[in-house]
Structures are given as C-alpha cells and as structure tokens.
C-alpha positions in Angstrom: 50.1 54.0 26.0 46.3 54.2 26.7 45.7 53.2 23.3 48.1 50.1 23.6 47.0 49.1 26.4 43.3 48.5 25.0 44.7 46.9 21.9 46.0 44.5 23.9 42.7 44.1 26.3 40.9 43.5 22.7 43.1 41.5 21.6 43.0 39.3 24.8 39.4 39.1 24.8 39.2 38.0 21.1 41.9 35.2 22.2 39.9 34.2 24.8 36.1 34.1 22.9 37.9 32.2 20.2 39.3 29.8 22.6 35.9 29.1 24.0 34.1 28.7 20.8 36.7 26.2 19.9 36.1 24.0 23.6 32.0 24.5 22.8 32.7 23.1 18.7 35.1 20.8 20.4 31.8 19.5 23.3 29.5 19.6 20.1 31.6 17.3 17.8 32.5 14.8 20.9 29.3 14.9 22.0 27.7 14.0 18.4 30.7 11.0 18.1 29.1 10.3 20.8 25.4 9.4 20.0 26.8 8.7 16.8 28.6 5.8 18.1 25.9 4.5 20.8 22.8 4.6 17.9 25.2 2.7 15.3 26.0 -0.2 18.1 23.7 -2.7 16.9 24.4 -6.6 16.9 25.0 -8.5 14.0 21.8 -9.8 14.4 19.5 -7.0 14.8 21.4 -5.5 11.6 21.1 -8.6 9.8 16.7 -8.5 10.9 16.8 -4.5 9.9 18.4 -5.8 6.7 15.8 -9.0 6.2 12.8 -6.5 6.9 13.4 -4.0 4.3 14.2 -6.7 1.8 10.8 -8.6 2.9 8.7 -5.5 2.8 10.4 -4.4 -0.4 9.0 -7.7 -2.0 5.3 -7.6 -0.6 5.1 -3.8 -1.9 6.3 -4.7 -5.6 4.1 -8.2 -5.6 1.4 -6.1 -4.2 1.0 -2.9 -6.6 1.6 -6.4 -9.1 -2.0 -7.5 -8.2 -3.1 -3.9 -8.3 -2.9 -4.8 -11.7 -3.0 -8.1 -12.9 -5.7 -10.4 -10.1 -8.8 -11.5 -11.0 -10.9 -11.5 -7.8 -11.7 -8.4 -6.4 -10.8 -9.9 -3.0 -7.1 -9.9 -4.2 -7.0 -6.7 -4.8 -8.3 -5.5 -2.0 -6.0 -7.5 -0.3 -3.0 -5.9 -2.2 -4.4 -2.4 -2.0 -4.4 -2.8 1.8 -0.8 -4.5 2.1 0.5 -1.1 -0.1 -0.8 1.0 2.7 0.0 -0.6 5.5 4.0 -2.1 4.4 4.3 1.6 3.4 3.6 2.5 7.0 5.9 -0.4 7.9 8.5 0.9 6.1 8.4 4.2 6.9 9.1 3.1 10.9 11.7 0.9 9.8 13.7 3.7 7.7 13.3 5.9 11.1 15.0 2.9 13.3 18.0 2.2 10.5 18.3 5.9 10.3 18.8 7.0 13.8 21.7 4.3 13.8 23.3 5.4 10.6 22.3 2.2 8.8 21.9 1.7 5.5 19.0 -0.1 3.8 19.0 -2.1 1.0 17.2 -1.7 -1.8 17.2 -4.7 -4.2 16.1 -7.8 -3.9 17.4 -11.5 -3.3 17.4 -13.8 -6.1 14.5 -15.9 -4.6 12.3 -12.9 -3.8 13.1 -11.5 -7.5 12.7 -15.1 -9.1 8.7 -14.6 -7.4 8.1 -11.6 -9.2 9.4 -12.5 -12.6 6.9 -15.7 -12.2 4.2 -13.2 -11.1 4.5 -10.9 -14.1 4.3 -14.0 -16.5 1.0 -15.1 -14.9 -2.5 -14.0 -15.5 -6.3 -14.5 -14.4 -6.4 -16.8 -11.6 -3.4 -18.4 -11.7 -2.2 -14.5 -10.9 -4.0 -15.1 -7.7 -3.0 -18.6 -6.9 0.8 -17.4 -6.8 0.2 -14.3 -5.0 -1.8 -15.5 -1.9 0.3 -18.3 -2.1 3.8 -17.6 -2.1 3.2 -13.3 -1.3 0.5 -13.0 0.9 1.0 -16.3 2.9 4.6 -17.7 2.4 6.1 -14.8 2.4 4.0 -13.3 5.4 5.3 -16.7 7.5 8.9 -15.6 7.1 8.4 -12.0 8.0 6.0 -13.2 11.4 9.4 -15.6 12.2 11.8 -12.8 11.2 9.7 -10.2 13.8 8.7 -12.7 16.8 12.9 -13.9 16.9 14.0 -9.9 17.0 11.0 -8.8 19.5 11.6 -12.1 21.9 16.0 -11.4 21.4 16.6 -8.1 20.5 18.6 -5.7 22.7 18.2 -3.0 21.2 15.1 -1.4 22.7 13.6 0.9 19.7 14.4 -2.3 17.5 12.6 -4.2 19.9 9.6 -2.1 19.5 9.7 -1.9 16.0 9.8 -5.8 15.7 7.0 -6.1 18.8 4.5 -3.7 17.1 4.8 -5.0 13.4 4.5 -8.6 14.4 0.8 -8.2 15.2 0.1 -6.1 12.3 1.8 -9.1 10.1 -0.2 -11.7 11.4 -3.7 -9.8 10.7 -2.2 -9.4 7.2 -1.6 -13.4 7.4 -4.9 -14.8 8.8 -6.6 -12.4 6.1 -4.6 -14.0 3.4 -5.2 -17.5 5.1 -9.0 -16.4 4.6 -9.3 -15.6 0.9 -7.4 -18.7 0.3 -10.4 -20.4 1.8 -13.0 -18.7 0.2 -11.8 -18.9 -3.0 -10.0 -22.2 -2.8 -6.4 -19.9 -3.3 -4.1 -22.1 -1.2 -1.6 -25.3 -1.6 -0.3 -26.9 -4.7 -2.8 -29.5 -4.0 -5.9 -27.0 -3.6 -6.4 -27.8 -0.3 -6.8 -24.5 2.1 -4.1 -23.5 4.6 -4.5 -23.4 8.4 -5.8 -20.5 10.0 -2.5 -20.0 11.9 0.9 -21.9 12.1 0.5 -24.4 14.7 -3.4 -25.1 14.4 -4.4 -27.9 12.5 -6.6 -27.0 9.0 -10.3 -25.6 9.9 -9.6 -25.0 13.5 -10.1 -21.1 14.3 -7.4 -18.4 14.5 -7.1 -16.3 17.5 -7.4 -12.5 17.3 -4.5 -10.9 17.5 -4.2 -7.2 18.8 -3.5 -4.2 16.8 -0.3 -2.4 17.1 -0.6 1.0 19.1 2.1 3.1 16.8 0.1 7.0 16.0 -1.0 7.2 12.9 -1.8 3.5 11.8 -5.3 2.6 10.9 -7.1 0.5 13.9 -8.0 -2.2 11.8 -7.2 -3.5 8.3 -10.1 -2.9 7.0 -10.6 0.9 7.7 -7.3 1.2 6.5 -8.8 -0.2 3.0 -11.8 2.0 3.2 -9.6 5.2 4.0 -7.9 4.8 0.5 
C-alpha cells in the first residue's frame, strides 16, 4: 500500500511539472507572438523607405567598387573607396532595423538603377567619371537625401526614425563631396556646367556643414574614414 501510495505521489508530481512546463512553453511562445507581431507592425510607408534604402544603397555599392576599377582621376576613386565603407556601414544598420521586424530585403535592382550600371560598365577614362559623379555620386545621392529627410520628418516607427535621422547627415556629406569634385574637375551637368553646392542654393553659393551622425563605430568624418582603409 505504502508503495502505491508513492507511485501515485510521483506520478502526481510528474503530472503537475509537466503541466507547468507546458503554461511556461505556452508564456514563452505568446510572449514571442507577441514581439513578433509589434516589431513586424510597420506602415506601408516605412516598409516601402526600408525597401527603397537597400535598393538605393545596393546601387551606390555596385557603381562604387565599378570606379574602384574603371575612373580615371584619383579623386573618383577616393570618392568610391569611401562610399564602399561607409554604404557598407549603412547597410549593416539598415539589415539590423528590417531584421528586428522580420522584414525582408531585397536584393536586386530596379530597371533604371540596373540600366546605370550596364552604361557604367561600357564607359571608360573620363567619360567613366562623368557618369559616376553624375548620375551615382550626385543624382543618385539626391534621391536617397529625399527618401531619408521624408522617413525621419514622418516615420512612426521610432528605430526607423533613427535610422533615417542619422543616415541623412551622413548622405549629404557624401553629396556636397561629390558636388565638390564635380567642380574641381568640371564632372557635372550635361552641359559642363558644375552643380550647386546643395539643393536649394543657387550655383557657387556655399554649402552649410552638416553634422556627423553619432551611431558607435562610424568614422567622425569622411575623410578619416578614407585614411582608415
């Protein structure tokens, strides 16, 4: 009887740790739906700028390890050498946004953004350089400044927000850089006249400074960042 009696005391008390290891899995897997559910609630928006920015950054990598090989002026490459080290820090902080919200990335490019690097492959010497500071390192910098400023003024999403807050700066040094060697070299317009320091400003009147984003890691200006490579 004495021996029954404990079979069923064990036998209770296995009933019972089982039952609570089911209500703590149960917590866990509710709890995890949970978060899962609150870091995948992004707006159709602030997907479609997450989308836009790996696209954008996709592009300016690719054009850029382009120039790596194929520019003439020093300058350029410079230039490109610094955008690869820099979009690649970009990129990295916008893989840890989309990732925290189960989003996806993608990974090819649009037509346009493709039709720019088959041009770029079929040109050489300075013509190379022409087309990327013109339609890489400035036109497509303008789109990605508009893309960040419209998702750091209306973004709800607060790490989105300070993903798209901190880059912008970042983008517009990259820009006014650019804007720079097309004036030096006379890399610009169609028309070979140089562009404007910044959108807004007429051409030859002076671009304001612009401060550096504070994300850890990142190189405090854009030209350390060239002379840590």
């Amino acid at each position: 009887m004495r021996f029954a009696a404990c079979s069923v005391r064990r036998i209770q008390g296995r009933a019972k740790m089982n039952h609570g290891a089911h209500l703590v899995l149960a917590l866990t897997l509710a709890v995890s739906a949970g978060f899962s559910s609150q870091a995948a609630d992004l707006s159709a928006q602030e997907t479609r700028f997450l989308e836009e920015a790996a696209v954008s950054g996709t592009f300016e990598m690719q054009a850029s390890q382009m120039a790596l090989q194929s520019a003439a002026q020093d300058r350029v490459k410079e230039f490109a050498r610094l955008m690869l080290v820099q979009h690649e820090q970009i990129d990295a902080a916008l893989k840890r946004v989309a990732r925290d919200r189960n989003m996806v990335l993608p990974v090819s490019l649009d037509g346009d953004r493709q039709s720019s690097l088959g041009d770029l492959q079929q040109a050489k010497g300075a013509d190379f350089d022409r087309r990327y500071i013109e339609h890489v390192a400035i036109g497509e910098h303008e789109r990605a400044v508009e893309l960040f400023s419209r998702a750091a003024r209306e973004s709800q999403d607060g790490d989105v927000k300070a993903f798209a807050a901190e880059t912008v700066a970042l983008l517009l040094q990259h820009l006014d850089k650019a804007r720079m060697i097309a004036q030096a070299h006379a890399i610009g317009d169609k028309d070979g006249a140089p562009a404007s320091a910044t959108p807004g400003l007429s051409r030859g009147e002076a671009a304001p400074q612009t401060a550096q984003p504070t994300r850890e890691g990142a190189p405090g200006t854009p030209e350390e960042a060239a002379e840590s490579q």
